[in-house]
N, C-alpha and C positions, 0 to 999 in steps of 0.2 A: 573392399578396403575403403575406409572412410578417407578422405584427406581434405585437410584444412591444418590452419595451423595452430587450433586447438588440440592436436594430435601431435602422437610421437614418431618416432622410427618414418620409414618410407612414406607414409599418409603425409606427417607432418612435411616432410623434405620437399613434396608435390604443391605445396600452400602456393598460392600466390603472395604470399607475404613474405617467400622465404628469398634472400638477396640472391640474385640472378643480374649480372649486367649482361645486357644485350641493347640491342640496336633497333626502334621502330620507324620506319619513312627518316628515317637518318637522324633521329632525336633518341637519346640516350637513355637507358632506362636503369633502375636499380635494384628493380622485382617487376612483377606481373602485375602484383594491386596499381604500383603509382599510374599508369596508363589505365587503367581502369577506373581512378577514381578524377584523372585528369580529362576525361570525355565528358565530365558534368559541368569541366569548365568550357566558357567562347572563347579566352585568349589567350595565343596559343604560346605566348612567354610566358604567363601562369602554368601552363600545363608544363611547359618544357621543365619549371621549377619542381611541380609534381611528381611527374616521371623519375625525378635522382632522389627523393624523400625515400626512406625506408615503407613500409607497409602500413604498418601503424600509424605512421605519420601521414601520408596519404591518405587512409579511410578516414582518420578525423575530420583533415579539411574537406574530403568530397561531400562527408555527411551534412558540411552546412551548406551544398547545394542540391540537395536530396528534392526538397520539398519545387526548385526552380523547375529542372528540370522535369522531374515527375508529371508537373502539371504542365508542361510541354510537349514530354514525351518527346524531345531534341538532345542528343549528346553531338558534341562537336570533336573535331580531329584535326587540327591543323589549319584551320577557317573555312574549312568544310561541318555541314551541318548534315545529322542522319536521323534522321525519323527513329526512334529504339526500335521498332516494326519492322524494319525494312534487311529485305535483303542485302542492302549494300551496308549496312550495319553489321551484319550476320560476316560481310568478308573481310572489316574491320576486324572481329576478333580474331578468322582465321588466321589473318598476317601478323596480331600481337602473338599468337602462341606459337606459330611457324617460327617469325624473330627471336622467338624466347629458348624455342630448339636449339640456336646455336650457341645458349650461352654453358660455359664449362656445367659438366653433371648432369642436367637436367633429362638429354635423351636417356643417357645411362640411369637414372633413376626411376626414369618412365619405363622401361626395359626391364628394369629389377620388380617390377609390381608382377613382372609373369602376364597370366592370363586373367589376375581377378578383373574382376567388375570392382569400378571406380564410383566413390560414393560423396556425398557432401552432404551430412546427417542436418546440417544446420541453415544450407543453403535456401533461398528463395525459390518457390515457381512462377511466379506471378512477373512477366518480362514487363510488365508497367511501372512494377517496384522497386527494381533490380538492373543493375547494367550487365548483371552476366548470371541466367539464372544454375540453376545447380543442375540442369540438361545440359545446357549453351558448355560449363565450365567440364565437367565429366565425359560429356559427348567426344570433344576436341583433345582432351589428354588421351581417354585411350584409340581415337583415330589418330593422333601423331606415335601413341606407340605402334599402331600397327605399319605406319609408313616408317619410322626407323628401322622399324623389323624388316620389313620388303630391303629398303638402301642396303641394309648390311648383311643378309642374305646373298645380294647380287650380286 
């Protein structure tokens, strides 16, 4: 199943663009994208501002830090700085999409895909390019479905 929010039905509903409020390190969010395009920024009242933008509104502003960070190869979190490389980068996204679990629908939606394999037809591979590439983004949706499954199972 493809998802992005170029897509319809459940693909689409999966986007990081789609409004989800949830809670990251105790700063607010209003989908998936705003925290994702808020790690290209250093300060972290900018990002706070990023995190409540809808999706759309978010990728614009990140894109005019594309070119900063890239050539840094540093996204930042709070006044914490991470190598894009790095493992501790890597548990950054785990805790945005764990966070993002709790917001209404989203487990149930990640649940409703079944057993397909999760795809992002448009997505990046290249992690030098990208703050989440379309492994990093697909990997983590269907590992969080399979731990909802385990939870509610149990």
């Amino acid at each position: 199943m493809d998802v992005g929010g170029y897509t319809t039905g459940l693909g689409g509903k999966l986007s990081n663009f789609t409004p989800r409020v949830f809670v990251l390190d105790n700063i607010e969010c209003a989908c998936l994208e705003g925290p994702l395009q808020a790690f290209k920024f250093e300060d972290p009242e900018m990002q706070k501002r990023i995190c409540m933008m809808s999706g759309q509104e978010a990728k614009a502003i990140g894109q005019t830090r594309n070119e900063a960070w890239q050539s840094s190869q540093t996204l930042w979190w709070q006044g914490k700085s991470y190598d894009r490389l790095s493992p501790e980068y890597q548990q950054l996204l785990d805790r945005l999409y764990e966070a993002a679990l709790l917001s209404a629908g989203f487990a149930d939606d990640l649940l409703a895909t079944g057993d397909e394999v999760l795809t992002h037809s448009i997505g990046v591979h290249d992690p030098r390019k990208t703050v989440l590439t379309e492994e990093e983004f697909c990997s983590r949706l269907m590992a969080n479905r399979s731990k909802i499954r385990k939870m509610r199972e149990a």
